[in-house]
C-alpha positions in Angstrom: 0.0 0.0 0.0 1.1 3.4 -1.3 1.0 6.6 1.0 0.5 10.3 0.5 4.1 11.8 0.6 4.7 14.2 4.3 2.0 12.0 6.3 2.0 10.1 9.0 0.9 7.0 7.5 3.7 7.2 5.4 6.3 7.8 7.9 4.9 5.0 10.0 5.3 2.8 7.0 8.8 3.6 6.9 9.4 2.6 10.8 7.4 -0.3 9.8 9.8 -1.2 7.6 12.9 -0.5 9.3 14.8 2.3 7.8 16.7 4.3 9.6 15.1 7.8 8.5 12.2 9.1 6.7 12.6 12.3 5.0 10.2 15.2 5.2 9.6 18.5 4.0 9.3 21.4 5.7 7.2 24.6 5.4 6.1 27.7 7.6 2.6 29.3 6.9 1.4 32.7 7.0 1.2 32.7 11.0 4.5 31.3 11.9 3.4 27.4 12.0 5.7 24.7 11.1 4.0 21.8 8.5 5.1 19.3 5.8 4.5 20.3 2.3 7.2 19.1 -1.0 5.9 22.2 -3.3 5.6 25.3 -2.1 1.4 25.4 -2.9 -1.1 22.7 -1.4 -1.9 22.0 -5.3 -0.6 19.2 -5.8 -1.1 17.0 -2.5 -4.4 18.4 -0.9 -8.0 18.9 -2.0 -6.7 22.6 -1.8 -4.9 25.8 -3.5 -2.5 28.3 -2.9 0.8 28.6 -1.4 2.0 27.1 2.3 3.2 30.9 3.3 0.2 32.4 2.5 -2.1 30.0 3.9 -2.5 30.0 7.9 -2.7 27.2 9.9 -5.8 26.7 10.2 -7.1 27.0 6.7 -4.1 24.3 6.1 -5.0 21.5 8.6 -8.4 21.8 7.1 -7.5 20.5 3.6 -7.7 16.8 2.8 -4.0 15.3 2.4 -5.3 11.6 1.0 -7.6 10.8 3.3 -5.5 12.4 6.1 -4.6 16.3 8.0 -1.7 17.8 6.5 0.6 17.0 9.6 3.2 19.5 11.4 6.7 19.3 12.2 6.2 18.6 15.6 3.6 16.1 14.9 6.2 14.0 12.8 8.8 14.7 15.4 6.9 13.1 18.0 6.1 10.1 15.9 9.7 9.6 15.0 11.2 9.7 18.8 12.8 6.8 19.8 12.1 4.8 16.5 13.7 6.2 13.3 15.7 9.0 12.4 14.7 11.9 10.3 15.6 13.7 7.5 14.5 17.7 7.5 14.5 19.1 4.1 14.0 23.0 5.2 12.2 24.0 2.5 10.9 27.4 4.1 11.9 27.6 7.8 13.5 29.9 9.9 16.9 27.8 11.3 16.0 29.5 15.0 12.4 27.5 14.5 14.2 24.5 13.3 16.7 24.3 16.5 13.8 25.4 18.8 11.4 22.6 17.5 14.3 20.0 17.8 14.4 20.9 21.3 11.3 20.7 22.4 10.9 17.2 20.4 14.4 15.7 22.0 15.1 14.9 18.3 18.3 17.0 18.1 20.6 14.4 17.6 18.5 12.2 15.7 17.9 14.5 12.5 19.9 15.0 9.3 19.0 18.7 8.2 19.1 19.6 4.6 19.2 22.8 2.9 20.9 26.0 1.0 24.7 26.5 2.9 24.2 29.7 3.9 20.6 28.1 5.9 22.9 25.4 7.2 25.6 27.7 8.5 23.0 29.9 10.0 21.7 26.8 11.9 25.7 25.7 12.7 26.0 29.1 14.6 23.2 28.6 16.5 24.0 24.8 17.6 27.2 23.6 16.2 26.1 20.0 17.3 23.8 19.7 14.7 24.7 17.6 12.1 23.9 19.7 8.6 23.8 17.7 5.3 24.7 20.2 2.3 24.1 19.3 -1.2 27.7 18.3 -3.2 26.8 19.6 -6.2 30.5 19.7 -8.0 33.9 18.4 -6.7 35.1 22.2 -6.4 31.9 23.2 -4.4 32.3 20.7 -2.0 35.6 21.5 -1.3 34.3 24.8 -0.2 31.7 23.4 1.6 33.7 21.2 3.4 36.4 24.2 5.0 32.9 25.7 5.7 30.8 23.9 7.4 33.2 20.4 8.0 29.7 18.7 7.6 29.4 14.8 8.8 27.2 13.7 5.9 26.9 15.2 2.4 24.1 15.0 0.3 24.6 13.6 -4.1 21.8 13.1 -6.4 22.2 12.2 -10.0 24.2 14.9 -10.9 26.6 14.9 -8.6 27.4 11.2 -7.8 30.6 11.3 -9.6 34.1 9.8 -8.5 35.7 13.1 -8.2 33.0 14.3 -6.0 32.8 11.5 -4.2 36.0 11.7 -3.5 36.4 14.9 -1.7 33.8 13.7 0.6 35.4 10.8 1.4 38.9 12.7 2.3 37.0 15.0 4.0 35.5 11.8 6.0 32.0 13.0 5.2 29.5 9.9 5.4 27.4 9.9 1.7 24.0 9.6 1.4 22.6 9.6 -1.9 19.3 9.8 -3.5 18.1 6.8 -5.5 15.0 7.4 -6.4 13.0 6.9 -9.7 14.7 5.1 -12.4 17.5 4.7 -10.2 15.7 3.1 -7.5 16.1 -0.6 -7.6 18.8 -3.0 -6.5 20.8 -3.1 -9.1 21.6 0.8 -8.4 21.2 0.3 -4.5 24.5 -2.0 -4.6 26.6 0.4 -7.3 25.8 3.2 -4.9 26.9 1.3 -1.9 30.6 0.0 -4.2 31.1 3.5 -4.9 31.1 4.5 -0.9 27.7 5.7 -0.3 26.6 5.1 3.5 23.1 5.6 3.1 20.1 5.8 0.4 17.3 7.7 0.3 14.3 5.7 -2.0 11.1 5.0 -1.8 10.9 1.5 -1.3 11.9 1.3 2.3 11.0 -2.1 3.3 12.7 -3.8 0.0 15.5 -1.7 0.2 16.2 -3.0 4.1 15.5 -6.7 3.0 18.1 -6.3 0.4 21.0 -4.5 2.8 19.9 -7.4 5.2 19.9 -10.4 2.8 23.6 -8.9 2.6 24.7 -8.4 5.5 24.8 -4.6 5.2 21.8 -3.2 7.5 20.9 -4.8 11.3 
């Protein structure tokens, strides 16, 4: 069973399943509110229109999301505590709300956060603990990024999953996590991702992705 992207169904199917994180989106509305929206409208996944920051609350968590509320932040937060990691793609928050709801949740040090490096550095200031997970985007970039923000995991996609990027992460001793989804999201590409030094990847097949890393020895 397939769910609506940024619910809770859908992160509980991933803690069903076993993964280590599930990844969400992040989004403040008009009021100052925290919620999990991919595009920057309702469009797409709601029975609704118009974009998160100028929606409030209120009208938000009224739409339909699938058959479900459009959750918050804090709602996923307190699902994920003591069961999976998450991954925080800040789409539209303010890095003081990020730290402060991180808090509040005790999920501080179980949270990738992903995001623009200037964002990320922002959020470094204001807790250096935090472990920040920058995009690679070319072997000369990262280098930057890396005497910036000396980040423990780096972010490839498509693009930028290529040996002379990868390997200024791995001198750096920045774990990789790269995206695998779509076409590339099978076993076949799982395993070339994992040869080529990637420590974790993001699909959306959790459970067969875990029964593959187990069947190999390469996830508890």
């Amino acid at each position: 069973m397939s769910h609506v992207e940024n619910t809770l169904p859908a992160f509980q199917a991933a803690i069903d399943a076993g993964a280590d994180y599930f990844e969400l989106d992040v989004r403040t509305t008009s009021d100052g509110h925290l919620v999990l929206m991919h595009d920057n409208t309702v469009d797409r996944t709601t029975n609704g229109k118009g974009k998160v920051h100028d929606l409030t609350f209120d009208q938000i968590r009224a739409l339909d999301a699938g058959g479900n509320k459009v959750p918050t932040f804090e709602d996923a937060l307190n699902l994920a505590h003591g069961k999976i990691g998450v991954y925080v793609d800040c789409k539209d928050i303010a890095p003081a709300d990020l730290v402060v709801a991180l808090d509040k949740a005790d999920m501080s040090d179980k949270v990738v956060i992903y995001g623009g490096r200037g964002f990320l550095k922002h959020v470094q200031d204001l807790r250096a603990s935090l472990k920040v997970m920058p995009e690679a985007e070319n072997a000369a970039t990262l280098e930057k990024i890396e005497t910036d923000l000396h980040p423990k995991v780096v972010a490839f996609d498509a693009g930028d999953f290529k040996e002379d990027v990868i390997a200024v992460a791995k001198h750096a001793n920045s774990d990789i996590y790269v995206d695998r989804l779509w076409a590339a999201d099978n076993p076949a590409s799982w395993q070339d991702a994992i040869d080529r030094g990637a420590a974790g990847i993001q699909t959306d097949h959790p459970a067969e992705l875990v029964q593959y890393l187990r069947s190999h020895g390469l996830h508890k």
